[in-house]
matplotlib code that plots the C-alpha trace (Angstrom):
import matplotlib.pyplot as plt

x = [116.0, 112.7, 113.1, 114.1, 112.5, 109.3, 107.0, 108.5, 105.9, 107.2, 105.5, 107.7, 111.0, 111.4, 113.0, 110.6, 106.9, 108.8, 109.4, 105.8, 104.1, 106.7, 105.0, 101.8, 101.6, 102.6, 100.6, 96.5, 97.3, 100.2, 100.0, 101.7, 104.5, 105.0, 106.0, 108.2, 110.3, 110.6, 111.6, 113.4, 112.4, 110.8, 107.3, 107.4, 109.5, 106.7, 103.3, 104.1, 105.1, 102.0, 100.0, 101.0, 100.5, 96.8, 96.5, 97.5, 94.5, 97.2, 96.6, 93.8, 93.8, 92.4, 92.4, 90.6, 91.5, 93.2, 91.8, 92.2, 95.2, 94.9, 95.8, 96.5, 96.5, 97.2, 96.2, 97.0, 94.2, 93.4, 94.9, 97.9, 98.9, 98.4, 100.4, 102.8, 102.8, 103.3, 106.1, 108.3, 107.3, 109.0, 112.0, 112.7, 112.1, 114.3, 116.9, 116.6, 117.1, 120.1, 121.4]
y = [39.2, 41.3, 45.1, 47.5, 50.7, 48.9, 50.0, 53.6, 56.0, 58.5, 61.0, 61.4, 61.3, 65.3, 66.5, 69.7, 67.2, 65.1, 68.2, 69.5, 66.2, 65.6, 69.0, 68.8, 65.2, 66.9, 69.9, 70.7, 73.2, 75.3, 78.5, 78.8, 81.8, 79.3, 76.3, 78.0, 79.5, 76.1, 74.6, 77.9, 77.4, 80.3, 81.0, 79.1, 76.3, 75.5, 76.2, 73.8, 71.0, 71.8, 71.5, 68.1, 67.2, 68.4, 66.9, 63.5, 64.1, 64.5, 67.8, 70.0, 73.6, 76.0, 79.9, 82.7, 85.7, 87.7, 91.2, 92.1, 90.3, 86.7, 83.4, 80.0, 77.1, 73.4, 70.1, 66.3, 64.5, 61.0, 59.3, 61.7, 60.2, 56.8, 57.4, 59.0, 56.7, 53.8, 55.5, 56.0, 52.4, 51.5, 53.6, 51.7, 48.4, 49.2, 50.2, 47.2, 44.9, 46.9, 45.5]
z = [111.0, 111.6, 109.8, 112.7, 111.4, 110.1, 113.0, 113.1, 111.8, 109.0, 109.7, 112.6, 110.6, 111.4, 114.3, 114.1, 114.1, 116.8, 118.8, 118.4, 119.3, 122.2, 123.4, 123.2, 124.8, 128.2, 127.4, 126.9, 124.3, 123.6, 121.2, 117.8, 118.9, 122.4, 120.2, 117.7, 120.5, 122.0, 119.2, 118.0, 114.2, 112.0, 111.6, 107.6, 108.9, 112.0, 110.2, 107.2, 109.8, 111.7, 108.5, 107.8, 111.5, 111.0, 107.7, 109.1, 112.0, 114.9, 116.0, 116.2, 115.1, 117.5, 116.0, 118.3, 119.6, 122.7, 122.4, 118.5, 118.5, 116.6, 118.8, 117.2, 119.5, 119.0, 121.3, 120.0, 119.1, 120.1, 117.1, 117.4, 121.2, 119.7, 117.0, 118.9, 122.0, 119.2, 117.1, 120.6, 121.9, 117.9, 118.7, 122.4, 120.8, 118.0, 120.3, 123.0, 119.7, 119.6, 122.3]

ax = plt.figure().add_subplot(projection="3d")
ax.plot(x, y, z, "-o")
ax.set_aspect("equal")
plt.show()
């Protein structure tokens, strides 16, 4: 019997990075304070999840401003959809072997 979870990407495993990069798939770029109130998580829990989604090279960090007021952005990256688009093709297969 082939592994079920063996194409699933771990990086993925957390609802919160599963959230973001459902997000920003359908999006261009959505702003730090717009994700956290989708997802409704604090401003600790989100940045270190968005760390490790930059650190992996799946998202791309976008920091200017509006007026004097500081504006973080995110977009996916090209090897973030791919990732992405491969860890949810994982999940359907996994559950269609289900079956």
């Amino acid at each position: 019997m082939k592994n079920p979870i063996g194409n699933l990407n771990k990086i993925f495993d957390s609802r919160i990075r599963m959230g973001v990069m459902s997000i920003l798939i359908v999006n261009e770029e959505v702003s730090f304070n717009d994700l956290k109130q989708m997802l409704e998580v604090t401003d600790g829990n989100l940045a270190s999840h968005m760390v490790n989604l930059e650190e992996n090279g799946y998202i791309k960090v976008h920091k200017g401003f509006i007026g004097r007021k500081t504006n973080t952005t995110y977009s996916i990256t090209r090897a973030g959809e791919k990732a992405f688009k491969d860890h949810i093709e994982a999940l359907e297969n996994m559950i269609k072997g289900m079956k």
